[in-house]
C-alpha positions, 0 to 999 in steps of 0.5 A: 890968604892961604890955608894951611894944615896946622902945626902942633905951634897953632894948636893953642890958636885954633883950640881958643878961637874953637872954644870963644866961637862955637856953644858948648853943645855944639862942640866935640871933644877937642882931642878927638878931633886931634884923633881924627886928623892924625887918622886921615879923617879931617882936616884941621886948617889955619886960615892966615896971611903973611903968618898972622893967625885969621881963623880955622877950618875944620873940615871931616872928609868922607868918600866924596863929601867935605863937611865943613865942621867948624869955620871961625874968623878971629873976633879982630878980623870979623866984618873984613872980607876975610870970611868970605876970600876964607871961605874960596879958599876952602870951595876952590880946595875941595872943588872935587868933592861935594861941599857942605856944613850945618848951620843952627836954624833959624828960629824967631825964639832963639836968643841969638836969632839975629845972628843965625839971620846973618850967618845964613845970608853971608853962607847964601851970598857966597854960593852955598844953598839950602840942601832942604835937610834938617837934623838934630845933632847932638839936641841942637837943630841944623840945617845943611846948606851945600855948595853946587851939590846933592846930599841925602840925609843918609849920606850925612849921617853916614859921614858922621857914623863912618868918622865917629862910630854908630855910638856917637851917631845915633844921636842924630836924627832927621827932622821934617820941614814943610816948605811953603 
């Protein structure tokens, strides 16, 4: 299994799996990332083997922090180990850099709760723990989980103001969690 940089042939591939696997509200602008990639801003990767299309990556990289924006497995791949030998793949290339991504939070009332359960144990059974930050982005309710790694609230957010601009992220916003 390898990650590569896409190519303007993946694009539809990546672009149907973004918008099959990911909420509406949690989705930026397509093109804009395309923007973003083409200025050394993220990084948008195919997860493949033997050249069969299994997933995405897309990752914004700012100073000495990755976040992993977007990871997505192709539904026919999914419960198959790919997701996790995906997920080295992507520790092992940014072993240098502080390592992180959001997740919607656990919530007994959401609708898909069941789901956000899981995907936070398999991102905990691959090494990645709590960051104990919790944000609103975009009107949705995150938390971050980091590999190895320190992050502040205010390196996040600038991670986000130095890729999009103050416009977009002033629409995020910390939320304080009490832990038990």
């Amino acid at each position: 299994m390898i990650l590569k940089e896409v190519k303007s042939k993946q694009i539809p591939l990546i672009y149907n799996l973004y918008m099959e696997a990911f909420p509406e509200d949690e989705r930026k602008p397509f093109e804009l990332m395309q923007q973003k990639v083409a200025e050394g801003k993220m990084e948008m990767l195919a997860i493949e083997e033997e050249d069969q299309f299994l997933g995405l990556a897309i990752t914004i990289l700012h100073k000495d922090m990755v976040l992993i924006d977007y990871f997505a497995i192709a539904s026919e791949c999914r419960g198959q180990g790919v997701g996790g030998k995906a997920l080295s793949l992507l520790k092992e290339r940014y072993k240098k850099q502080r390592l992180f991504l959001e997740i919607e939070v656990i919530d007994e009332k959401a609708d898909n709760n069941a789901e956000r359960i899981r995907r936070k144990a398999f991102y905990k059974s691959h090494g990645l723990s709590e960051a104990r930050i919790y944000v609103c982005l975009f009107g949705v309710d995150m938390e971050l989980l980091a590999v190895d790694c320190q992050i502040t609230y205010e390196e996040y957010h600038n991670v986000y103001a130095e890729t999009f601009g103050l416009d977009i992220a002033k629409n995020i916003f910390q939320k304080i969690k009490t832990y038990s």
